[in-house]
mmCIF file of the N, C-alpha and C atoms, coordinates in Angstrom:
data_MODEL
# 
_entry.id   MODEL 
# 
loop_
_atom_site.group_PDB 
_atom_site.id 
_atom_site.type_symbol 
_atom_site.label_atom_id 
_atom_site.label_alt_id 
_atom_site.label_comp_id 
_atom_site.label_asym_id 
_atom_site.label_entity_id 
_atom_site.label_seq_id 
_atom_site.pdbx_PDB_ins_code 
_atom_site.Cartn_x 
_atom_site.Cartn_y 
_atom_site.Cartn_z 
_atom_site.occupancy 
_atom_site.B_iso_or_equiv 
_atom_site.pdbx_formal_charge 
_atom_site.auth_seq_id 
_atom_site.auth_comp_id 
_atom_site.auth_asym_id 
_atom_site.auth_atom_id 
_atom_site.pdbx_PDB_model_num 
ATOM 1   N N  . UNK A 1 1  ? -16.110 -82.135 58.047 1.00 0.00 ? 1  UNK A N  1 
ATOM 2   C CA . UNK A 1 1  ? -16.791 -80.857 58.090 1.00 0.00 ? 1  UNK A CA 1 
ATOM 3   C C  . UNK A 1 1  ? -16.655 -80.183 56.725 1.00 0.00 ? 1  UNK A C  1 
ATOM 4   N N  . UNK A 1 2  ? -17.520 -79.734 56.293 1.00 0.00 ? 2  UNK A N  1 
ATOM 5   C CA . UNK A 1 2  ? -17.808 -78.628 55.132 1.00 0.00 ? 2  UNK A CA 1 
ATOM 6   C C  . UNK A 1 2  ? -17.692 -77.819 55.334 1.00 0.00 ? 2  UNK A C  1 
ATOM 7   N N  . UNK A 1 3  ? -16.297 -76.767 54.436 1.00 0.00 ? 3  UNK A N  1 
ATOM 8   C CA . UNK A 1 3  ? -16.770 -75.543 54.421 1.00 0.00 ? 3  UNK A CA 1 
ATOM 9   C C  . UNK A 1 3  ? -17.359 -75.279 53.114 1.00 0.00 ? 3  UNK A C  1 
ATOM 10  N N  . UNK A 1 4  ? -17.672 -73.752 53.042 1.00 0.00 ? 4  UNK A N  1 
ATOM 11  C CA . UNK A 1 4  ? -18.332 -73.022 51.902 1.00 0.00 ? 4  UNK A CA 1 
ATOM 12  C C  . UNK A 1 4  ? -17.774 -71.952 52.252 1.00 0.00 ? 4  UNK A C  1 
ATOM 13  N N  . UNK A 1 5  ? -17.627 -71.231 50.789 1.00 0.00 ? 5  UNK A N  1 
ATOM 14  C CA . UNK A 1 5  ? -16.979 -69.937 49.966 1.00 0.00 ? 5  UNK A CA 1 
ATOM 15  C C  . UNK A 1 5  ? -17.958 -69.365 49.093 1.00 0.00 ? 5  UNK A C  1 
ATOM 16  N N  . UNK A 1 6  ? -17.918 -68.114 49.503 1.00 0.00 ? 6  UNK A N  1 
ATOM 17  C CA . UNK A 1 6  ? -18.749 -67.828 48.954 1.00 0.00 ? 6  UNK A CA 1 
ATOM 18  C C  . UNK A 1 6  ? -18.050 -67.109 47.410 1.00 0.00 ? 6  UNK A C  1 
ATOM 19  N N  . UNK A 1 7  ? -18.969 -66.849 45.848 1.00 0.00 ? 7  UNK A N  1 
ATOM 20  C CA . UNK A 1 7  ? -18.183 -66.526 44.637 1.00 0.00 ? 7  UNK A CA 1 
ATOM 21  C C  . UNK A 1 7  ? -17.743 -65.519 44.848 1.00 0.00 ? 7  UNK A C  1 
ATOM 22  N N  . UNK A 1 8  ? -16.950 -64.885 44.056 1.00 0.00 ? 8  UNK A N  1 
ATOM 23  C CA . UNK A 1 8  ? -16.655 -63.910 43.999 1.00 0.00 ? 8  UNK A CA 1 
ATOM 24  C C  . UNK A 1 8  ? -18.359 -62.191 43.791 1.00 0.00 ? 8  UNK A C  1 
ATOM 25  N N  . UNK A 1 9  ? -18.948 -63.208 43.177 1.00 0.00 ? 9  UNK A N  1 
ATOM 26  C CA . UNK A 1 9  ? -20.225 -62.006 42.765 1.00 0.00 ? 9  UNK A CA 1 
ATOM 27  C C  . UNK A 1 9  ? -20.874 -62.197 44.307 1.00 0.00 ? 9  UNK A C  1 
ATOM 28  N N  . UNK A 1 10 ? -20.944 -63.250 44.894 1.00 0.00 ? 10 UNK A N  1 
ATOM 29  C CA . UNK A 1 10 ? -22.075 -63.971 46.198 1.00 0.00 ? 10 UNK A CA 1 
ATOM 30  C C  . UNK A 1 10 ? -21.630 -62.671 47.305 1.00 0.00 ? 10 UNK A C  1 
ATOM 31  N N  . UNK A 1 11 ? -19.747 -62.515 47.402 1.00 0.00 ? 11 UNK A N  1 
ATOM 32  C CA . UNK A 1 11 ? -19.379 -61.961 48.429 1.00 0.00 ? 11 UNK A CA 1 
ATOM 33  C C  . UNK A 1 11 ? -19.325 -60.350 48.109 1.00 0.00 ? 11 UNK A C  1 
ATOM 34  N N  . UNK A 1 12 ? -19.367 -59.800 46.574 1.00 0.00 ? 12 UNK A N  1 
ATOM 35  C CA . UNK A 1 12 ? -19.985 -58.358 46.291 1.00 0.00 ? 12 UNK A CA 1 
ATOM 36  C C  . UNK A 1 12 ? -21.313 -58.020 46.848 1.00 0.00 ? 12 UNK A C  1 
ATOM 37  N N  . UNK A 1 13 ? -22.218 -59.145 46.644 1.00 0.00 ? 13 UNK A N  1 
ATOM 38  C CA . UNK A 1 13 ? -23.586 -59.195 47.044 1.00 0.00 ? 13 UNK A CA 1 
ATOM 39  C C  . UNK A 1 13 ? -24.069 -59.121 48.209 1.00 0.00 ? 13 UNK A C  1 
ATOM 40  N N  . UNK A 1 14 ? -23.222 -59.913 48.854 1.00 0.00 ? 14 UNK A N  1 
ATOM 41  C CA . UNK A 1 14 ? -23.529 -59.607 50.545 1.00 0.00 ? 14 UNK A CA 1 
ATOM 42  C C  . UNK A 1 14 ? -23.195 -58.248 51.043 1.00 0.00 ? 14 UNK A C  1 
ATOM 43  N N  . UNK A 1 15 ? -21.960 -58.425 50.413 1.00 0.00 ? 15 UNK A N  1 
ATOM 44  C CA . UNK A 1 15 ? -21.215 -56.991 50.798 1.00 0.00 ? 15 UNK A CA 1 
ATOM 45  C C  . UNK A 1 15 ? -22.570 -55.559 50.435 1.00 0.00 ? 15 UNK A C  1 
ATOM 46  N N  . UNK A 1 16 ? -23.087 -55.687 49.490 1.00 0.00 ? 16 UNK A N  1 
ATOM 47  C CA . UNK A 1 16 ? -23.964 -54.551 49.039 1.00 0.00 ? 16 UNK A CA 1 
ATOM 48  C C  . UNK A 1 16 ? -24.632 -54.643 50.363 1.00 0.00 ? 16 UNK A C  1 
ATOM 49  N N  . UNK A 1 17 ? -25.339 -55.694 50.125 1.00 0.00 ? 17 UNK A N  1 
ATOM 50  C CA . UNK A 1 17 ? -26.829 -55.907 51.010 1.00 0.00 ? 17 UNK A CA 1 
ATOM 51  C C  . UNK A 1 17 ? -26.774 -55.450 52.647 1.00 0.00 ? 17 UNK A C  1 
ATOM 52  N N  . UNK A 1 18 ? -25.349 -55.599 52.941 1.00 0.00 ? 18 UNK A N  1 
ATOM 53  C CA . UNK A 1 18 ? -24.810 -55.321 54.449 1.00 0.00 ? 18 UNK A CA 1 
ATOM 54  C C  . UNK A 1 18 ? -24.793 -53.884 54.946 1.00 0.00 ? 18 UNK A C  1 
ATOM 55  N N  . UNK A 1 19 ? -24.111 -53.359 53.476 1.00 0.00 ? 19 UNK A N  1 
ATOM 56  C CA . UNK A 1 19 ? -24.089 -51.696 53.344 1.00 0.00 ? 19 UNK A CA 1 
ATOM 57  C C  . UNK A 1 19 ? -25.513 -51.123 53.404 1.00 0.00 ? 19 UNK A C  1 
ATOM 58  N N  . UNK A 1 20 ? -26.608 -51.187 52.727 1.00 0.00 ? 20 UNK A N  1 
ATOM 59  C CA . UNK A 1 20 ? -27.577 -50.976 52.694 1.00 0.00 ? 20 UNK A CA 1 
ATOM 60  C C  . UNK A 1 20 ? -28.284 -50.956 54.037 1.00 0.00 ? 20 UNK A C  1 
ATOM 61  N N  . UNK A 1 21 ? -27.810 -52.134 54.611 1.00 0.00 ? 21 UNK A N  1 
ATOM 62  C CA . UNK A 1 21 ? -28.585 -52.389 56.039 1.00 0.00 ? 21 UNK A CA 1 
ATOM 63  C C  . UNK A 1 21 ? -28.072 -51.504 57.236 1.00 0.00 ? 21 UNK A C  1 
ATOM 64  N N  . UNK A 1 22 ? -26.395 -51.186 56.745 1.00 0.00 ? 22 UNK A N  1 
ATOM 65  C CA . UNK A 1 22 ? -26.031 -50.446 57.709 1.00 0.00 ? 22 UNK A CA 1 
ATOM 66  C C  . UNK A 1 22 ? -26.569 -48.876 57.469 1.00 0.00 ? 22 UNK A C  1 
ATOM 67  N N  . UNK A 1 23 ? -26.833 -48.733 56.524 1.00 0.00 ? 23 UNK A N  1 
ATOM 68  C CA . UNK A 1 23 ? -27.866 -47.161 55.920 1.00 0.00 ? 23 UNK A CA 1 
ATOM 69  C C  . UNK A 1 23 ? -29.164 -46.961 56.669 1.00 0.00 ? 23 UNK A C  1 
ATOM 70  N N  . UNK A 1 24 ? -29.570 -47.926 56.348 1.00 0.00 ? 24 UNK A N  1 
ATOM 71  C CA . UNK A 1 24 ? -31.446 -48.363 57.270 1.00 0.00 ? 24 UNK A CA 1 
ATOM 72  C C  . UNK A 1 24 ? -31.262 -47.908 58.535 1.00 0.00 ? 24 UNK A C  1 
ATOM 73  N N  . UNK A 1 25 ? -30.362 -48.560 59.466 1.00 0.00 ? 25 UNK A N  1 
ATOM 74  C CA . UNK A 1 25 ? -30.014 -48.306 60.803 1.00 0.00 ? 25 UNK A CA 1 
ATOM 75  C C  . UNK A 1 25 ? -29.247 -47.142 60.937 1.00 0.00 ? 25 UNK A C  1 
ATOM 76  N N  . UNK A 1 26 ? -28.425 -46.620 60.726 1.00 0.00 ? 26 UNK A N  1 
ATOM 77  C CA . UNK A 1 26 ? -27.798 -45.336 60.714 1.00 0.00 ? 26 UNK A CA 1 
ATOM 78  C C  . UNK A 1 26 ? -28.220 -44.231 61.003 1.00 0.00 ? 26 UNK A C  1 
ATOM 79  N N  . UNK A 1 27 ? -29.335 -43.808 59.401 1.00 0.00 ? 27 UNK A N  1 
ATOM 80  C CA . UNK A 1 27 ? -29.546 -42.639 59.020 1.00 0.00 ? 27 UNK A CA 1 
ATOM 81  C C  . UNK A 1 27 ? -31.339 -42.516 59.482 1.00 0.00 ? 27 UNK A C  1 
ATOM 82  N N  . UNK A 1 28 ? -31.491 -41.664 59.357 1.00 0.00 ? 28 UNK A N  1 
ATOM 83  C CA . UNK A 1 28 ? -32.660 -41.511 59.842 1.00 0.00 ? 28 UNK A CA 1 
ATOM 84  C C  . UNK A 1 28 ? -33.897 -41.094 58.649 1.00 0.00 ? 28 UNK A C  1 
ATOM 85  N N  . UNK A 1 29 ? -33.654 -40.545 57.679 1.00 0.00 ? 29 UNK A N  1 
ATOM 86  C CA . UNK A 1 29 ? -34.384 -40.610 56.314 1.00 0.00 ? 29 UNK A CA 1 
ATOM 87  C C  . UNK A 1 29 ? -34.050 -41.130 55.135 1.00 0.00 ? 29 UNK A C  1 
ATOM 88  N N  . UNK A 1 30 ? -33.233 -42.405 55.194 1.00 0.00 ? 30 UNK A N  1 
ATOM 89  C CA . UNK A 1 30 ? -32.797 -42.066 53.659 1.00 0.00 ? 30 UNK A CA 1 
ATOM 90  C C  . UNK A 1 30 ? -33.902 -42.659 52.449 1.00 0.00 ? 30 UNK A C  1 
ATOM 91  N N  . UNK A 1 31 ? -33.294 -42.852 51.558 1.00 0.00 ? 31 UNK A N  1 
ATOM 92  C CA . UNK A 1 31 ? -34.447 -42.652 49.883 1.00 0.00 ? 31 UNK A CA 1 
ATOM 93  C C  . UNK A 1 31 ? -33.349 -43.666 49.489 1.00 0.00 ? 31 UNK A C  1 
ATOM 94  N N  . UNK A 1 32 ? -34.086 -44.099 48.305 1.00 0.00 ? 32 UNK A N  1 
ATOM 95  C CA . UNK A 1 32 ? -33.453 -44.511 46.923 1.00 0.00 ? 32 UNK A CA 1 
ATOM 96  C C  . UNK A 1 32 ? -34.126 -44.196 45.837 1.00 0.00 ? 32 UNK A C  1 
ATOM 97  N N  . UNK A 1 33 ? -33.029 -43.399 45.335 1.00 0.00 ? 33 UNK A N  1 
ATOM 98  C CA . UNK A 1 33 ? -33.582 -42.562 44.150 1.00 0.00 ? 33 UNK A CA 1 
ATOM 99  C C  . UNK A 1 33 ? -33.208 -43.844 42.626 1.00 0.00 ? 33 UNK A C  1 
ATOM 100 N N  . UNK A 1 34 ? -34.756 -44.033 41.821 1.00 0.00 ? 34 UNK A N  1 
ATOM 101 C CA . UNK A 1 34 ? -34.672 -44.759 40.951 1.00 0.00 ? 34 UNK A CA 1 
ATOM 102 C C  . UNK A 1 34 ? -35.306 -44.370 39.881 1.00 0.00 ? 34 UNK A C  1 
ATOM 103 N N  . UNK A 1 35 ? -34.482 -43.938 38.756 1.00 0.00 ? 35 UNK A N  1 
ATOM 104 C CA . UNK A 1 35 ? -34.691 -43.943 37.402 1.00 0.00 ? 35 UNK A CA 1 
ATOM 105 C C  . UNK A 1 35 ? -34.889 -45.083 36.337 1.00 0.00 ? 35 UNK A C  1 
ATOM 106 N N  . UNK A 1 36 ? -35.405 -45.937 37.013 1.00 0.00 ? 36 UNK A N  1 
ATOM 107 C CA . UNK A 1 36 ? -35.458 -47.082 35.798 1.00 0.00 ? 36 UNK A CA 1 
ATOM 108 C C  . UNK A 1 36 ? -34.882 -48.049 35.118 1.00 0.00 ? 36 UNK A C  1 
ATOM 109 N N  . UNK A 1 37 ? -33.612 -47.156 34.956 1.00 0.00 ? 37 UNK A N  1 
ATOM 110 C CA . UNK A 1 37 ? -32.334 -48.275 35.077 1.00 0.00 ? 37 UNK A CA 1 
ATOM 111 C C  . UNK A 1 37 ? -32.473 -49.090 35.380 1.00 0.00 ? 37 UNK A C  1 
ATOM 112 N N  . UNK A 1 38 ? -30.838 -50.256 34.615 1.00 0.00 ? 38 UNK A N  1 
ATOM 113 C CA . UNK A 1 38 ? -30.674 -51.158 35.151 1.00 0.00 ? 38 UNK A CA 1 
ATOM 114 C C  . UNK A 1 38 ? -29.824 -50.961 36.214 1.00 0.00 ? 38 UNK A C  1 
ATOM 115 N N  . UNK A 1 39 ? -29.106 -50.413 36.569 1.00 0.00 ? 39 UNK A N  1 
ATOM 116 C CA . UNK A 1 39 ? -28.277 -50.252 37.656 1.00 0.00 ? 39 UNK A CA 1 
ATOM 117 C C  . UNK A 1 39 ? -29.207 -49.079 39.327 1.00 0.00 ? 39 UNK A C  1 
ATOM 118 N N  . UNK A 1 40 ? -30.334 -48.934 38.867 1.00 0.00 ? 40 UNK A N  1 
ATOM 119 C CA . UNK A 1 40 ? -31.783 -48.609 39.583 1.00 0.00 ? 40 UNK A CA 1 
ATOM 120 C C  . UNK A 1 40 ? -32.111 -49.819 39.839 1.00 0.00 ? 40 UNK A C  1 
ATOM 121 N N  . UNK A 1 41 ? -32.672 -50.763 39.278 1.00 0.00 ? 41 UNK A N  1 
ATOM 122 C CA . UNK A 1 41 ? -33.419 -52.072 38.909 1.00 0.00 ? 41 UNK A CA 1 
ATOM 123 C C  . UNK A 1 41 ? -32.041 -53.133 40.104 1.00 0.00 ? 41 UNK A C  1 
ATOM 124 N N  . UNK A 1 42 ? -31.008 -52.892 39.718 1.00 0.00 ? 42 UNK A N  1 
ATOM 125 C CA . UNK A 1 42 ? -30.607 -53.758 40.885 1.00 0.00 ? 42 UNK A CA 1 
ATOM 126 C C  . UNK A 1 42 ? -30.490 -53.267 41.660 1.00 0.00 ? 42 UNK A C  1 
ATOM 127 N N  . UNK A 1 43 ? -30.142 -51.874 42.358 1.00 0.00 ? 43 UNK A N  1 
ATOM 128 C CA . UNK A 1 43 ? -30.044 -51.421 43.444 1.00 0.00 ? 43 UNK A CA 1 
ATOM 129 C C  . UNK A 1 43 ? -31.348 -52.179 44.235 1.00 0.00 ? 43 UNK A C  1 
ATOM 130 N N  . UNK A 1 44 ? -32.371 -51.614 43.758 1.00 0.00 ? 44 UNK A N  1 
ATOM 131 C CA . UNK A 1 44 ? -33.996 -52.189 44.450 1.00 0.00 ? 44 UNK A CA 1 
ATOM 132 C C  . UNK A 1 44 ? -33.780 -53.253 44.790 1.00 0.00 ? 44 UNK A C  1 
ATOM 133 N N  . UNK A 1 45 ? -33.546 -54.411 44.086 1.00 0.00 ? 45 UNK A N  1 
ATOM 134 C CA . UNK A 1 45 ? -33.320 -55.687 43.997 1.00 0.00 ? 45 UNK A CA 1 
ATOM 135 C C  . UNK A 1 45 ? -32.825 -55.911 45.155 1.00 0.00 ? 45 UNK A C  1 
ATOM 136 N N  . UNK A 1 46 ? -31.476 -55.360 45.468 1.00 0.00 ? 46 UNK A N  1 
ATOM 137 C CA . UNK A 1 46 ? -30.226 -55.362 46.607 1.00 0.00 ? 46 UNK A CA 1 
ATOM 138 C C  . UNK A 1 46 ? -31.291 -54.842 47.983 1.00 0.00 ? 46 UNK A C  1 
ATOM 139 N N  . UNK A 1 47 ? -31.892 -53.893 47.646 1.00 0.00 ? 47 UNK A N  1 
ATOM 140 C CA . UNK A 1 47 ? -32.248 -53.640 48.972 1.00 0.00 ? 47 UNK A CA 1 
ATOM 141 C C  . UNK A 1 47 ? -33.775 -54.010 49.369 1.00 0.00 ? 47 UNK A C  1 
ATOM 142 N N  . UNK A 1 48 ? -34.249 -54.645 48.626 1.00 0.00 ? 48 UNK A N  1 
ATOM 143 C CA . UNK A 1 48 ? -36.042 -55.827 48.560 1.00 0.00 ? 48 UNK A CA 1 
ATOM 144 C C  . UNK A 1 48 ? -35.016 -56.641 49.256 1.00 0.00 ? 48 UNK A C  1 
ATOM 145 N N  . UNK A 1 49 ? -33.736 -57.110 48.921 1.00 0.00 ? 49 UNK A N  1 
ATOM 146 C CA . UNK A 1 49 ? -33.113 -58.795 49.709 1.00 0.00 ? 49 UNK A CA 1 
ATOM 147 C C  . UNK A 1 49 ? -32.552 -58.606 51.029 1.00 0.00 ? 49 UNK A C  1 
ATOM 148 N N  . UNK A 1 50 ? -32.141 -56.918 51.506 1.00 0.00 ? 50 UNK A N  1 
ATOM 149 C CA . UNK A 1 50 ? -31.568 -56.257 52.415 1.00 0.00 ? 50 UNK A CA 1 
ATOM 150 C C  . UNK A 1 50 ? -32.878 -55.888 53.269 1.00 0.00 ? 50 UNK A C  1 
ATOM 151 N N  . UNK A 1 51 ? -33.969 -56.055 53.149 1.00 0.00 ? 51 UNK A N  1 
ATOM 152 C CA . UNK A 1 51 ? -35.013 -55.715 54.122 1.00 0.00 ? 51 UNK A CA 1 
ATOM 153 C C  . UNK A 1 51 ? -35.800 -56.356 54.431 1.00 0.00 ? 51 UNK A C  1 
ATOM 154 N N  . UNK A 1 52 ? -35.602 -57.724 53.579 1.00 0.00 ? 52 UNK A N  1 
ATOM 155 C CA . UNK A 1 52 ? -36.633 -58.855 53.643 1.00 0.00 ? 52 UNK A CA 1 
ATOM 156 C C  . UNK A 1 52 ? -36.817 -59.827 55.066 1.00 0.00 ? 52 UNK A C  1 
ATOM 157 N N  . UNK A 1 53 ? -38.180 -59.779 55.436 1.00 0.00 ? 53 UNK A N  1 
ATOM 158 C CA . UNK A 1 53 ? -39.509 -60.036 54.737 1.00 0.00 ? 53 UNK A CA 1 
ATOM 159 C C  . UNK A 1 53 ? -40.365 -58.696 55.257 1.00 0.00 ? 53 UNK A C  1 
ATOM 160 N N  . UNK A 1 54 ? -39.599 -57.604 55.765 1.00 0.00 ? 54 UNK A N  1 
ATOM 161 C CA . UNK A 1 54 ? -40.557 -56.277 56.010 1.00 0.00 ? 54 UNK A CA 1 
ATOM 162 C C  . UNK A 1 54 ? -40.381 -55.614 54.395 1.00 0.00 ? 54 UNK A C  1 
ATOM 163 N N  . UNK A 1 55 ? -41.697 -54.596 54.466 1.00 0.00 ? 55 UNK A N  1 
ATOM 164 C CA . UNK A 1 55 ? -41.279 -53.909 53.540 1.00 0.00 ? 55 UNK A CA 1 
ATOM 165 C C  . UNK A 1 55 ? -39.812 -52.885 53.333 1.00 0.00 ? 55 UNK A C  1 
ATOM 166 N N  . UNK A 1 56 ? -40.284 -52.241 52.257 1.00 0.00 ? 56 UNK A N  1 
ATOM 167 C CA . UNK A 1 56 ? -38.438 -51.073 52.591 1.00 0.00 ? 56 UNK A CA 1 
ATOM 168 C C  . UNK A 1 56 ? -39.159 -49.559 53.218 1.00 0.00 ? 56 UNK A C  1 
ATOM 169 N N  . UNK A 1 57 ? -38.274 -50.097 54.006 1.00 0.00 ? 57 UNK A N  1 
ATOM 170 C CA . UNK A 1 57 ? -38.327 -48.450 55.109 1.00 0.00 ? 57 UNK A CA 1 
ATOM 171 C C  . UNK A 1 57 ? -37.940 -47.434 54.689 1.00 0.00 ? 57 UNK A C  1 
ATOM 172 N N  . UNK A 1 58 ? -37.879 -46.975 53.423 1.00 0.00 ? 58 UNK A N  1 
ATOM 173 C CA . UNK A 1 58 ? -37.900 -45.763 52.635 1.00 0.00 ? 58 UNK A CA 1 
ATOM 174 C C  . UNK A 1 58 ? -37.673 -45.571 51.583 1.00 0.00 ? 58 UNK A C  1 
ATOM 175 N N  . UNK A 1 59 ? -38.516 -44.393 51.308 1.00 0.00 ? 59 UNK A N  1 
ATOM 176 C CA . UNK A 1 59 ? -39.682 -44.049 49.766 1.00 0.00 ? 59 UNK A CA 1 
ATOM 177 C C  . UNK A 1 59 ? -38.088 -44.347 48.530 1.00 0.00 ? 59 UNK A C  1 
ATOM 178 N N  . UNK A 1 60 ? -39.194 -44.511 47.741 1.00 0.00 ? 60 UNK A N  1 
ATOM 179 C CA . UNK A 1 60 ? -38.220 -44.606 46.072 1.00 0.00 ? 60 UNK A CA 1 
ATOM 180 C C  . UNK A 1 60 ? -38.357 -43.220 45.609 1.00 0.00 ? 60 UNK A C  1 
ATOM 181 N N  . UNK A 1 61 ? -37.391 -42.417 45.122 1.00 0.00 ? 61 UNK A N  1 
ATOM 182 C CA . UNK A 1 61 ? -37.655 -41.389 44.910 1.00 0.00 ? 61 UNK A CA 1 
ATOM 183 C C  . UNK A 1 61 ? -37.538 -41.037 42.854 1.00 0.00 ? 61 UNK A C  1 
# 
């Protein structure tokens, strides 16, 4: 049997993407506010992979 581990960045990543999802379900309006950034630019990223294959259930602000 195989296991797998996930990297150290793989298990930050999930970890984001999980948080995010638990936001979606939670709250009842939330936003992501994006300035352009790169640390904007991945947030999006994190949560395009956290909602996929629906769109994102709320506005970019």
């Amino acid at each position: 049997m195989t296991t797998y581990r996930l990297s150290h960045l793989d298990s930050l990543e999930a970890e984001a993407i999980y948080i995010i999802r638990e936001v979606v379900a939670e709250f009842e309006a939330p936003a992501l506010l994006f300035s352009g950034g790169k640390d904007s630019a991945v947030l999006l990223h994190l949560a395009v992979k956290a909602c996929w294959p629906q769109r994102l259930p709320f506005p970019l602000v």
